[in-house]
N, C-alpha and C positions, 0 to 999 in steps of 0.2 A: 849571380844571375843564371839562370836556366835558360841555358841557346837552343838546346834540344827538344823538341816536341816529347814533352812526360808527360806521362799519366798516372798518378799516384793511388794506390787502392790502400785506403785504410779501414782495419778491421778493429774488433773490439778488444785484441790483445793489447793495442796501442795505450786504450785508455787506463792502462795499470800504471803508467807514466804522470800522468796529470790525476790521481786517485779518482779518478770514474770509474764506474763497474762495470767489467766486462761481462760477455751473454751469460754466464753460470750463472756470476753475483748479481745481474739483474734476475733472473730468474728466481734465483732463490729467495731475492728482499721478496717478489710476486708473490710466491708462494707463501711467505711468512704472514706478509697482510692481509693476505683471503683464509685465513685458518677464522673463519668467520662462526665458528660452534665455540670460539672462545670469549666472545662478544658478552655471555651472560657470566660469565666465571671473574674470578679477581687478578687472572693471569690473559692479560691482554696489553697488545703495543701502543704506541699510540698511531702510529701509523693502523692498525686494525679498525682503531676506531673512525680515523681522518677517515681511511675508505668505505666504511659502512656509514657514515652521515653524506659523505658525496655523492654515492650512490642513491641514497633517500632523496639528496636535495635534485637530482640531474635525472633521475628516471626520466618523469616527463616532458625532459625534453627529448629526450631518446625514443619517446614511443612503448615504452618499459617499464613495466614494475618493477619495484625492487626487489622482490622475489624471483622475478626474472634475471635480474643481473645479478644478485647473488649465486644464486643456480651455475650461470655463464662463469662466475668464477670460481666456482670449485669444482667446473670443470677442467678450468685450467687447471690449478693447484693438484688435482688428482691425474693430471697429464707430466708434471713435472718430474713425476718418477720415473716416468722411462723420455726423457728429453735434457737438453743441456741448453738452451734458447727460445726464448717466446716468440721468435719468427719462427719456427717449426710449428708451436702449437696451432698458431694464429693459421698459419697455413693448412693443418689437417682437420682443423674446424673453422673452414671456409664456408659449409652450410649452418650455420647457429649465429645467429645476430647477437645471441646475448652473449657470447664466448668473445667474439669479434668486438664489443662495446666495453665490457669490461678488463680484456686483453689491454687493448689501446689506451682506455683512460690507465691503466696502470702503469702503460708505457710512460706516458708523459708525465704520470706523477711522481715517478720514481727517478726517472733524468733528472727534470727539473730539480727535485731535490737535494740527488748527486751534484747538478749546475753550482745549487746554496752552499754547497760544504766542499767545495771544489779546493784546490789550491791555485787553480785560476781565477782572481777574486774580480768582483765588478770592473773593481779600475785600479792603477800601480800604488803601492802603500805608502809610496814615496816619489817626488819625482823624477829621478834617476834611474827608475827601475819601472819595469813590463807587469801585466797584472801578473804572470807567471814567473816567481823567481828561480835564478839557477837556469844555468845551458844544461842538462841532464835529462830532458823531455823532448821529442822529438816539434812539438810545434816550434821551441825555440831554433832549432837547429834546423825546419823547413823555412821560417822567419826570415834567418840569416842568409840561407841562399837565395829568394825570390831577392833580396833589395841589392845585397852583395856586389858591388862594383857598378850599380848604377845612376848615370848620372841625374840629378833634380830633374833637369828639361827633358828626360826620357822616363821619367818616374811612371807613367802608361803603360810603359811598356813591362813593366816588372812580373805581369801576370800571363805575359802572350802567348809561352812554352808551357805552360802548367796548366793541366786539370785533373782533378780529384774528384774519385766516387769513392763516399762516404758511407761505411757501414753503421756508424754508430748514429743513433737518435740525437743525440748533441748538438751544442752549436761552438763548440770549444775553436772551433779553426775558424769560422766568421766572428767569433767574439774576439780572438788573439791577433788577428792579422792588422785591425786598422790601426792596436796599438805601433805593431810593429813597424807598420809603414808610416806613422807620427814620427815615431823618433827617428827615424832612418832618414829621410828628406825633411825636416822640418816641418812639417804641417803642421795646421788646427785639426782637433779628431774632427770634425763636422769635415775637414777635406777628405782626409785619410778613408772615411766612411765612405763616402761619396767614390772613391777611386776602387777599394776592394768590390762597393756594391756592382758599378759597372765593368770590371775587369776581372774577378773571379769567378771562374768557371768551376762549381759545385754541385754535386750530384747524391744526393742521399738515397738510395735505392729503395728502402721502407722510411724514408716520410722525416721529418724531423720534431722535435717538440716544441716548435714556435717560431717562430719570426722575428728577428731581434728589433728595434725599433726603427736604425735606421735603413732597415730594410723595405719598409713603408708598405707596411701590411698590417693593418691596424688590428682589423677580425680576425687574425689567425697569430697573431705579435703575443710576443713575452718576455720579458726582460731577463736579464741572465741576473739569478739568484732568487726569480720569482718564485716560491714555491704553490701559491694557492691561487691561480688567477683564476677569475671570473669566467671567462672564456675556454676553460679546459675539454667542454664537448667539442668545439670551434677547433681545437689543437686537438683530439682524437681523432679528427676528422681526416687528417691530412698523416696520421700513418697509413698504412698500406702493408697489403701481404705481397707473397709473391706471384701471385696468382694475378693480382688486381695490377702488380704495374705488368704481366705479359700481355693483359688485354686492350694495357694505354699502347694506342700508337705513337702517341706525343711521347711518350715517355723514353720508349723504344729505340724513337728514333733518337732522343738526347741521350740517350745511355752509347747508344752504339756511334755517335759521331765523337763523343769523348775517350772511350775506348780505342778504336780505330786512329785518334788522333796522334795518340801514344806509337812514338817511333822505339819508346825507350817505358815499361811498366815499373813500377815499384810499386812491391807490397810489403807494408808496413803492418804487424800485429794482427795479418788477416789468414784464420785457421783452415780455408781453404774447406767449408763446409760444403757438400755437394752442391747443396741449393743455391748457394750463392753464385759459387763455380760455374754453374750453368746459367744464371742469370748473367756474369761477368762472359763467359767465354760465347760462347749464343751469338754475340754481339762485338766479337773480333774478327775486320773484315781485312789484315792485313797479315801476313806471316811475318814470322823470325823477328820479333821484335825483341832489343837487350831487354831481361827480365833479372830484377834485384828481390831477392825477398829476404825478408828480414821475421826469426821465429825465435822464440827463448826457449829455451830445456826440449828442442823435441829429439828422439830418438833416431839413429842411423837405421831404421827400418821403416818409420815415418818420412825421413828424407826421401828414402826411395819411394815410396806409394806416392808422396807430392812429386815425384819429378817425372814418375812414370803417367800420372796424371795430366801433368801439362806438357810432356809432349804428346800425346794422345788427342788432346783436344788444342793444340795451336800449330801443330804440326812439323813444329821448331827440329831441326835435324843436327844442328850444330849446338855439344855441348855447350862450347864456351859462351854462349848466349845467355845463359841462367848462370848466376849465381846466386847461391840458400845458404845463407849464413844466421849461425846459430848465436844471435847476440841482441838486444834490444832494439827497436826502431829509432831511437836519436842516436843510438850507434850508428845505426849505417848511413843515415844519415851524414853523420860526421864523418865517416871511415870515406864514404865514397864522394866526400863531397864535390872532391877535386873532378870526379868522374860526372857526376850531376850536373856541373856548371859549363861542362864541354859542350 
């Protein structure tokens, strides 16, 4: 169990763990599917084709020609060359509706997708086992400490010291958590569900790709492994640039109360891209809080730029406060776990 008031920041390094695509590899599937001059030739994806019929079929509900959204998407596509994440693009064509329309649906159709071919499957293959097999993935090893030494009649409380802002589009942590709390106290998942929906505290800062069912959000809902719903304007709708959550107050003020909450930060798999950095730090209203971060293969010239960077913007004077260890996020997880549960 987490005694400590945490704050978990997960980035899209994390998702090389659970085989989701992190900001490159989405960006690049983007890019691959808007190559839309391939559409008449005999060398075409099928995902090329998937997004040039949805595009036909959802213009008007958009307000949009298809020739307008196709347009919007090879805008993107010819921005990917000097970019590494479609929240940049998104962001520096904040004025073009049709960039911003077909940006977004591409979001969701490309997670979603990732969701189907995940190794986190619908539901366990077996009963003895979590939809995610293997402890080697950090949801397992985040799993294990929320429930860890707690008892049934406090099972409420598992979630009291924890919140998470979520960088990825996904639903991989609301899809994995009710199993976890099934097996851990004995529940029915219709309980388990029911416990994570009113006790996790979750924050996706650009938007998610749906709403899981029993989330009870029917018009904006998606089941995990859905790849083609009906509903996917209704689910573009609900991403966001960076731009549109500084202008949410509502937003603002849930980013910075979960932030601020955090006596103790942990970042898991998150590249510390400016934009975000400043959406995250913007919104930290406390000093010297323990900072754990967790990066694979970076450079002892990259450590220092990230540490010369947050001290700079949190104000932290005491090394021993940060530690950056260069090892995967269910590592540290694990490594520190003893330290998490204090």
């Amino acid at each position: 169990m987490i005694r400590t008031d945490t704050t978990l920041i997960i980035g899209a390094g994390a998702n090389r763990e659970i085989e989701m695509p992190d900001g490159p590899e989405l960006l690049s599937k983007i890019a691959g599917g808007f190559e839309f001059e391939r559409l008449t030739s005999e060398v075409k994806s099928r995902d090329l084709v998937a997004l040039a019929q949805l595009f036909e079929r959802i213009a008007p509900e958009l307000g949009m020609t298809y020739d307008e959204l196709i347009a919007g998407a090879t805008a993107i596509r010819d921005a990917t060359l000097v970019s590494t994440n479609i929240d940049a693009i998104l962001e520096q064509y904040g004025h073009d509706p049709a960039v911003q329309a077909a940006g977004k649906l591409a979001i969701v159709y490309y997670t979603l997708q990732a969701e189907s071919k995940s190794t986190l499957a619908v539901e366990p293959r077996a009963k003895d086992e979590l939809p995610l097999r293997g402890t080697e993935n950090w949801l397992f090893q985040l799993g294990q400490l929320i429930v860890k030494g707690v008892p049934r009649s406090r099972a409420e409380e598992c979630f009291e010291k924890l919140s998470i802002v979520c960088f990825n589009y996904d639903r991989a942590i609301e899809h994995y958590l009710p199993w976890v709390i099934m097996r851990a106290f004995g529940m029915s998942y219709e309980e388990a569900c029911e416990l994570v929906a009113g006790r996790l505290r979750i924050v996706h800062p650009y938007g998610v790709a749906g709403r899981l069912p029993w989330q009870d959000d029917e018009e904006n809902g998606a089941v995990w492994g859905e790849e083609n719903p009906d509903n996917i304007v209704a689910l573009s709708r609900r991403i966001f640039t960076a731009s549109q959550r500084a202008s949410s107050r509502q937003f603002q003020s849930y980013l910075r109360a979960e932030m601020s909450r955090g006596k103790r930060l942990g970042f898991l798999g998150f590249g510390f891209d400016p934009m975000n950095v400043a959406m995250l730090f913007d919104e930290l209203e406390h000093d010297n809080p323990d900072m754990l971060i967790s990066l694979v293969g970076i450079g002892e010239t990259e450590q220092k730029a990230i540490l010369r960077l947050i001290y700079r913007l949190t104000g932290i004077t005491d090394d021993s406060l940060i530690t950056l260890e260069n090892m995967k996020a269910f590592e540290l997880l694990r490594d520190y776990g003893r330290f998490l549960e204090s």
